[in-house]
Structure formats: structure tokens, C-alpha cells
C-alpha positions in Angstrom: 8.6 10.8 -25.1 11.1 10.7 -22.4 9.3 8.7 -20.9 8.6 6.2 -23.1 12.0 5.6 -24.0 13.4 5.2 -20.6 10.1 2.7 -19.9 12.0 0.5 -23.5 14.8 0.6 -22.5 14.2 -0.9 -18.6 15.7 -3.7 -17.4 12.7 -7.4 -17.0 12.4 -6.6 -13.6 11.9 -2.9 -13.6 9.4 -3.7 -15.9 7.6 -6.6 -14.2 6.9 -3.7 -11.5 5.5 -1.4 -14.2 3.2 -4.2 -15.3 1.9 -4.8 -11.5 1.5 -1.3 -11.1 -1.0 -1.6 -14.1 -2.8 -4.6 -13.0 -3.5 -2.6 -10.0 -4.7 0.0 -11.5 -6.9 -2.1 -13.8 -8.5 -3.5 -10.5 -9.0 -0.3 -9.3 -10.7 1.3 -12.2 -13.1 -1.9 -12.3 -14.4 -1.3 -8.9 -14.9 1.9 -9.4 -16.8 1.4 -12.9 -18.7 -1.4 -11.2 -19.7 1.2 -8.3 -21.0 3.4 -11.1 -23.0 0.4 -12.9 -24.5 -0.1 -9.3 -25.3 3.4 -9.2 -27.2 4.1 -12.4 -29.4 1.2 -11.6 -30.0 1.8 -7.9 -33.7 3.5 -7.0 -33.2 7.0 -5.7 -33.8 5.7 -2.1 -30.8 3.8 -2.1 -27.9 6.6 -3.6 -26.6 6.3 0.3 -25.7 3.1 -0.6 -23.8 4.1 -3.9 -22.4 6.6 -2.2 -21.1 3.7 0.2 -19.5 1.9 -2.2 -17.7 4.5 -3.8 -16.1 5.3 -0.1 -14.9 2.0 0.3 -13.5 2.1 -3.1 -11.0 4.9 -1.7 -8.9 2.0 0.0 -7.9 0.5 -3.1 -7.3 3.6 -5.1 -5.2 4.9 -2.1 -3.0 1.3 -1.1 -3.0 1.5 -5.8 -0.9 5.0 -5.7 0.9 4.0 -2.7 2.6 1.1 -4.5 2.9 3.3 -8.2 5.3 6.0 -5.5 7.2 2.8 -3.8 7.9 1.6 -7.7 8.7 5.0 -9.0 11.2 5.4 -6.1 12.5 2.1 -7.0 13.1 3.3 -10.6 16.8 3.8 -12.0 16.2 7.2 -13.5 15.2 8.1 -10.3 18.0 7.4 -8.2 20.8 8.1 -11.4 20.3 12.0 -10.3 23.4 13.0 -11.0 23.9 11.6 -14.5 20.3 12.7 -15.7 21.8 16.3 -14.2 24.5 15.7 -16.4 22.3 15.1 -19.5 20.6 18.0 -18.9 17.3 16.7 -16.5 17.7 18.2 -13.8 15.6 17.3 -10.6 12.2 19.1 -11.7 12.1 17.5 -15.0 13.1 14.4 -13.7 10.2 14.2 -11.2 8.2 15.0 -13.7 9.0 12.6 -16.2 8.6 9.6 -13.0 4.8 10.8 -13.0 4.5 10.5 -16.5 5.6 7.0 -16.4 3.3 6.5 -13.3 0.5 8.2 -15.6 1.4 5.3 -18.7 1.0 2.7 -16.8 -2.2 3.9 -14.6 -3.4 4.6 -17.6 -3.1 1.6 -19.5 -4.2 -0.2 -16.6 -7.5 2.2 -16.6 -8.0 1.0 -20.2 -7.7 -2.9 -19.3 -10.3 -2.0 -16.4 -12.8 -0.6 -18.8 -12.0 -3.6 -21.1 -12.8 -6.4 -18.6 -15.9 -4.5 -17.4 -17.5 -4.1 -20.5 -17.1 -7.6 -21.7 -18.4 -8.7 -18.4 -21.4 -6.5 -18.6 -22.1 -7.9 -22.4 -21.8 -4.4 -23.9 -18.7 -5.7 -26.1 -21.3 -8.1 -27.3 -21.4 -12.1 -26.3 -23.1 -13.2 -22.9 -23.0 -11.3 -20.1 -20.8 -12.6 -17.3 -21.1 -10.5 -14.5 -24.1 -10.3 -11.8 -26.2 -7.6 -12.5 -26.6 -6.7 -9.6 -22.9 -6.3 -9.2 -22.1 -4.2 -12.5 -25.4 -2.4 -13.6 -27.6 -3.4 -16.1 -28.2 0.6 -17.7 -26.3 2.8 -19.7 -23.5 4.1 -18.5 -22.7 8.2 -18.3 -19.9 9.0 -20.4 -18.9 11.5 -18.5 -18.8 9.9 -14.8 -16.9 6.8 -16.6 -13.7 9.6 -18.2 -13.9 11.0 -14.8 -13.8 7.5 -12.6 -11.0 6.5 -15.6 -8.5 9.5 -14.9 -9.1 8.9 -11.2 -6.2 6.3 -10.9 -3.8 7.8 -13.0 -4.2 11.1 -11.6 -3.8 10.2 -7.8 -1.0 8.3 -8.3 0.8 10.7 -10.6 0.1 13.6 -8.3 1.3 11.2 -5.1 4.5 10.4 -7.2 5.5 14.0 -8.0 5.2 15.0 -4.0 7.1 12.1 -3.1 9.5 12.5 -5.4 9.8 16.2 -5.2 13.1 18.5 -5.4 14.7 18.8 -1.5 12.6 15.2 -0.5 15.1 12.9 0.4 14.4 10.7 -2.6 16.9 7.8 -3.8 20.4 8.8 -4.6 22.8 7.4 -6.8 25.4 4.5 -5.3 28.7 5.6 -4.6 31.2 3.4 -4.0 33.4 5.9 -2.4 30.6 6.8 -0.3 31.0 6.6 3.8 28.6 4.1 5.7 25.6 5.8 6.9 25.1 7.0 10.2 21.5 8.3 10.6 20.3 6.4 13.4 17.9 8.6 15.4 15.0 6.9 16.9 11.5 8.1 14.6 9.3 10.0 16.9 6.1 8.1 15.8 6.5 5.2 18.1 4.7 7.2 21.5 1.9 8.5 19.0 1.0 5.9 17.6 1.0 3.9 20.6 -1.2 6.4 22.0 -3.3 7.1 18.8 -4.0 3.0 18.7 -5.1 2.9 21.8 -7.5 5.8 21.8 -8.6 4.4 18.6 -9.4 0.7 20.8 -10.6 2.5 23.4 -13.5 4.5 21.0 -14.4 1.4 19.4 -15.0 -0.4 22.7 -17.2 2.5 23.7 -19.1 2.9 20.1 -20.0 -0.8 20.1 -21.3 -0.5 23.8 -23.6 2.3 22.6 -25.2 0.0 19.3 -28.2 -1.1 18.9 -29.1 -5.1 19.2 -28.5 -7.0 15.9 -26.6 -4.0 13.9 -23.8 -5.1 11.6 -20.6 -3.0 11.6 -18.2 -1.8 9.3 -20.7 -2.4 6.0 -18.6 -3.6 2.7 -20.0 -3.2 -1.1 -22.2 -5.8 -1.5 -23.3 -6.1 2.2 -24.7 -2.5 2.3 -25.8 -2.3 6.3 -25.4 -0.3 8.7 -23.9 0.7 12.0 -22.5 2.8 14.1 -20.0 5.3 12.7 -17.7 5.7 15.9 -16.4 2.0 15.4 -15.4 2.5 12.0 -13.6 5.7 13.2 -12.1 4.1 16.6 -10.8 1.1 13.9 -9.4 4.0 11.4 -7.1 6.0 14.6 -5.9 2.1 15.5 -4.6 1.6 11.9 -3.2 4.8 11.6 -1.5 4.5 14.9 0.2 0.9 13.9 1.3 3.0 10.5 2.9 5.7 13.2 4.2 3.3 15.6 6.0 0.9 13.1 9.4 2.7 12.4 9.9 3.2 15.8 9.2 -0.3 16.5 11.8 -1.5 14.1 14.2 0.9 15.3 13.5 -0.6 18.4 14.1 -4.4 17.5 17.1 -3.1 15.4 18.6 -2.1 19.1 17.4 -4.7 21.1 19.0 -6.8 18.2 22.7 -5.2 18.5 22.2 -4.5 22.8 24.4 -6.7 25.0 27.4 -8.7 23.7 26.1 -9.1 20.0 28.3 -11.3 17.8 29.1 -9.2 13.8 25.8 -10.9 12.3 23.7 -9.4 15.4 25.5 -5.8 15.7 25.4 -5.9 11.6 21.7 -6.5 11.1 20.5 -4.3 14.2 22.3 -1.3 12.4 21.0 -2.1 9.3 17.4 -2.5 11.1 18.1 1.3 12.4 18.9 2.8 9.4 16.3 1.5 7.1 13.7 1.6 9.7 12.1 4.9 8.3 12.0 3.8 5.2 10.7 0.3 5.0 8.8 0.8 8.5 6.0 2.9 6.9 5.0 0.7 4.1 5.3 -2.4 6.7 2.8 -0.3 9.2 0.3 0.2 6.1 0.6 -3.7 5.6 -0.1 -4.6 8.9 -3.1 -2.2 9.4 -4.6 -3.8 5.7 -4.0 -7.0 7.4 -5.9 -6.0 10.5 -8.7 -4.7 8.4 -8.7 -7.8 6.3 -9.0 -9.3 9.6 -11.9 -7.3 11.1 -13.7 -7.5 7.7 -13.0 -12.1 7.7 -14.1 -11.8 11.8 -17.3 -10.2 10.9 -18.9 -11.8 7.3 -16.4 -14.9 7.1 -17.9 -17.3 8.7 -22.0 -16.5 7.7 -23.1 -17.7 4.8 -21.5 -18.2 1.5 -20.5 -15.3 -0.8 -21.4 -13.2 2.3 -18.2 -11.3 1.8 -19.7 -10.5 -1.4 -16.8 -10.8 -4.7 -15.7 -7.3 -5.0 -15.4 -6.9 -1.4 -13.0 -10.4 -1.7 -11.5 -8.2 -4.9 -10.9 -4.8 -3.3 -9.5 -6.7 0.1 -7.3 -8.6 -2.0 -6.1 -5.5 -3.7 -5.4 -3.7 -0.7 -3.5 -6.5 0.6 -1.4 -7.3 -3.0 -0.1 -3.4 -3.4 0.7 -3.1 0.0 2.4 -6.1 0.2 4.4 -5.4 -3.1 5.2 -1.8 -1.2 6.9 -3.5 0.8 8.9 -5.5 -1.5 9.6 -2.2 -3.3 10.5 -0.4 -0.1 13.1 -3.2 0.5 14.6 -3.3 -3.3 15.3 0.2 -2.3 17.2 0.0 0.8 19.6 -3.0 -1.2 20.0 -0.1 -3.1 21.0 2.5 -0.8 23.1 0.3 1.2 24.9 -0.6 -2.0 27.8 1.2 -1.3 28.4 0.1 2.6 27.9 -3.6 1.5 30.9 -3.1 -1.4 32.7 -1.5 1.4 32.3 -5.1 3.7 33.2 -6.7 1.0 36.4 -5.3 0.1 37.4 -5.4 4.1 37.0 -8.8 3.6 33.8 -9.6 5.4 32.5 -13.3 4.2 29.4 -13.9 2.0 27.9 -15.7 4.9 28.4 -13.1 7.2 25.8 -10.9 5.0 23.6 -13.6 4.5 23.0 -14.5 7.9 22.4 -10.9 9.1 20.0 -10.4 6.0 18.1 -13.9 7.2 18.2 -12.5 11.0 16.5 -9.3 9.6 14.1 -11.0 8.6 12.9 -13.3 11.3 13.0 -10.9 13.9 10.5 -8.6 11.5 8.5 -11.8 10.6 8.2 -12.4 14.5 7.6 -9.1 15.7 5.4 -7.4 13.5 3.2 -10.7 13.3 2.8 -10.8 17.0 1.8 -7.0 17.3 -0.5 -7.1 13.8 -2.6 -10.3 15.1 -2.4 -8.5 18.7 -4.2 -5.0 17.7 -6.5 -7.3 14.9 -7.3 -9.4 17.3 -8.0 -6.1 19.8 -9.8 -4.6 17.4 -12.1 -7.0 16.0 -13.4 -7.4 18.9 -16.1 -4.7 19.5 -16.8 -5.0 16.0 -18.7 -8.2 17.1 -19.3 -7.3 20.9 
């Protein structure tokens, strides 16, 4: 009830997250429904290739609760801590009522999901819309479509409540009386991940030297081949390596930004690059490896023949990309937040408007410049085997 009350009472833009976070989850209970339909109507021979599809559709469901944590963090009850204390919610309950909202609005999402796939399908009555050979043509199990329905809703509530459990350094409440921060440690990802990328390069060269002639990689729902497992893995380490090695690498622009004889706008955003680099640099190293697999996936089946991506490969790719994107957005309404109080203390020293605005836009390039020279780098790196 809490819940829904605090959900009301939200300000348009708290709620225009909400509502993404159930569109999400709307796309990601349709591909799982239409992996089922695919299922019930596959011979037995082919339940590898089910079991395929369902695999795949653990990227979406994973980049779906990743964004419902970024916008429960993002929420105002959860950074108010110390006047929901005062009302009696202390931090258990409170973490617990963000995964009940997270719960809502997966699982209203869930229901549009089920919605849109049945009408497609033609079992809401009317003309069917969909391919059959995309959604199934049987009935479906009742029991396998509750399950595949409380999948979303589950995983993200269950991700929310760890993220946002008592003694995580979760959002705090702005203080205007508090001091600047001062945390600016380098993140000890940046060597791993460096060195977890390239062992990850260096398997995939070595897998695609050991496949057979004409075998199609990294297979995608819809184009259910084959191919050699090691170059899926080898692509896997090199993704998780650029989400290790990307809050180091900020940190590290951050100090090459400030280094030498920086004028305020330079010293001011290479700070602010050091602080926030934990917590936007993770949800920007998720981005960039979606991006290289978006990449791999367009380098392999992009340019064959059309619809060889196959539509909800095109839907699940796009999904990964939209939530992780929006994670980032979320990750960076966050840090305006927590840097609330040092930007009211600027102001009142009587640093100018333009000052903040031209350290925010300096931000910004140097992220825009940097991360899109490494992400097309280690793409570019990796797709290649994939088609060697």
C-alpha cells in the first residue's frame, strides 16, 4: 500500500522512468512467451534450439533489471532516508518497499507482454499478426507462461533489494550543510579488466582458428546455427573486462583532465569525473559492451540477406541497448543528485552559471570521445574472429 501511494504521489518524471521500466519489462516477457510458443511447436529434435533461445533471452531480462535498480536508486524515497526514518521506515522496510515498486511496475509490464502476444498470436480473437513460426501456433502451458510471467518481476525485485540493501552505500539525502566530497581513489578494475579483455580477444582469436569451414558464430533466435562455443566465451570475458575496466578509465580521464596547469572548468570537471567515476562508470561499461555485441551481432548477419537478423533478435538487441542506455541516464540523474550539495556550495562562493555549464559540457565530450574510441576499438577487435 506504501507503495502505491508513494508511486501517486511521484513527481512526471519519476514516473516517466516507472513507465520505461514497464515497457521493458513488457519486451521482455514477450520474448520469453514467444520463446515458449517456439517451443511447444518445435519437433523433439530441435528442443536444443528452444533451449537456445531461451539463453539468449537472459540478456534482455538481465540489461531489464539492471535499469529497474538504476531507477529504484534514482527514486526520492530512496535517497529521503532520514525522513522515512523519521516516519517510522527505517532502512529494511524501506528497501523493501523500493522492490515492491520495482515488482508493480515489472509486473504490469508482464501483463502488457502477455497482452500484445496474445493478440498477435490470434488467441484474443481477430487475425493473427505474428509469424508462426516466430510465436507458436499450439496451446500454450499455463504453468510455464505464470512461471516465464513472474520471471521479470522477480529478478528485478530480488536485484533491487541487494542493491539497495541496509550498509550498501545507497543514495543519501542532500545536505546543504554537507562538506564536498573527497573520495577519489583510483577503482582497482582498470588492470583486470584490461587483462580480462584481452584474454578474452586472445581466446576468441584461437577458437575461430580451431572452426570448421563455413560455421556461423554466435547463433541468435531466429538464426539457430551453430559454432564454436569458445568464441562466444572469448567475446563474453572481453565484455566483462570493458565493464571492469570502465571506472578506472574515467578516473583516468578525470586526471588527465585536471593534470598540468588546468584552468577552474578543467580542474572542476576532472574532480567531478573522479568522484562519480564508480558510479556512472559501470552502467557506461555495460553500455559499451551491449554496443560491442550489437556490433558483433550487425558484423555477422547485417549485411546477408534481408530479415537475416531475424525481428526478435532486432527486438531483444534493441532492448539491451534501450535499458542500458537509460542506465546510464539514470546513473547520471543520480550523481546531480549527490553532488547537490557541493554545487549549492559553488554557488553561494559565487562561482558563475557558466563556469558549471562549461565543466558539465567538458564532461561530456571527453566521455563521448573516449569511450567511443575504446567501444568501436575492442568491437572492432572482437568482431573480427567472429568472421575470420
Amino acid at each position: 500500500m506504501l507503495a502505491l501511494r508513494l508511486a501517486r504521489g511521484a513527481r512526471p518524471a519519476v514516473q516517466l522512468r516507472r513507465l520505461l521500466v514497464v515497457a521493458a519489462a513488457a519486451g521482455t516477457a514477450f520474448l520469453l512467451l514467444a520463446t515458449l510458443g517456439h517451443a511447444v511447436d518445435a519437433p523433439r529434435g530441435e528442443a536444443a534450439g528452444s533451449a537456445l533461445r531461451l539463453a539468449w533471452c537472459l540478456v534482455p531480462l538481465a540489461a531489464t533489471a539492471q535499469f529497474a535498480v538504476s531507477v529504484a536508486r534514482t527514486d526520492p524515497a530512496a535517497r529521503l532516508r532520514e525522513g522515512m526514518s523519521a516516519a517510522g521506515l527505517g532502512p529494511v522496510r524501506l528497501t523493501l518497499t523500493a522492490a515492491a515498486s520495482t515488482v508493480l511496475a515489472c509486473l504490469l509490464g508482464s501483463a502488457l507482454g502477455l497482452l500484445v502476444f496474445l493478440r498477435l498470436r490470434g488467441d484474443l480473437g481477430g487475425t493473427p499478426m505474428g509469424a508462426p513460426e516466430l510465436l507458436g501456433r499450439g496451446p500454450l502451458p499455463y504453468a510455464a507462461v505464470g512461471v516465464l510471467l513472474a520471471a521479470v518481476p522477480v529478478v528485478a525485485a530480488v536485484a533491487t533489494a541487494w542493491a539497495l540493501r541496509p550498509g550498501r552505500n545507497a543514495p543519501a539525502e542532500p545536505c546543504a550543510d554537507a562538506p564536498p566530497r573527497t573520495d577519489t581513489a583510483t577503482p582497482a578494475g582498470l588492470p583486470w579488466g584490461i587483462a580480462l579483455a584481452a584474454a578474452g580477444l586472445a581466446l576468441e582469436v584461437y577458437a575461430a582458428g580451431h572452426t570448421g569451414p563455413g560455421a556461423r558464430l554466435l547463433p541468435l533466435p531466429g538464426r539457430l546455427v551453430t559454432g564454436e562455443a569458445g568464441v562466444l566465451v572469448g567475446w563474453l570475458l572481453s565484455a566483462a573486462g570493458l565493464v571492469l575496466a570502465v571506472p578506472g578509465l574515467v578516473h583516468a580521464s578525470g586526471r588527465v583532465l585536471g593534470a598540468g596547469r588546468a584552468g577552474a572548468a578543467r580542474l572542476l570537471a576532472g574532480r567531478v569525473l573522479q568522484e562519480e567515476s564508480r558510479r556512472v562508470g559501470r552502467p557506461l561499461g555495460i553500455l559499451m559492451a551491449a554496443a560491442s555485441g550489437v556490433h558483433a551481432a550487425y558484423t555477422l548477419y547485417g549485411h546477408g540477406a534481408p530479415g537475416s537478423l531475424g525481428p526478435l533478435s532486432a527486438l531483444g538487441g534493441g532492448l539491451v541497448l534501450a535499458c542500458t542506455a537509460l542506465s546510464v541516464l539514470a546513473a547520471v540523474t543520480e550523481s546531480r543528485a549527490a553532488r547537490a550539495a557541493t554545487t549549492d556550495a559553488l554557488r553561494r562562493l559565487g562561482a558563475p552559471a557558466g563556469l558549471l555549464h562549461r565543466a558539465a559540457a567538458l564532461r561530456a565530450c571527453v566521455l563521448v570521445v573516449v569511450l567511443t574510441a575504446v567501444t568501436g576499438g575492442v568491437a572492432h577487435l572482437a568482431a573480427g574472429p567472429l568472421v575470420g
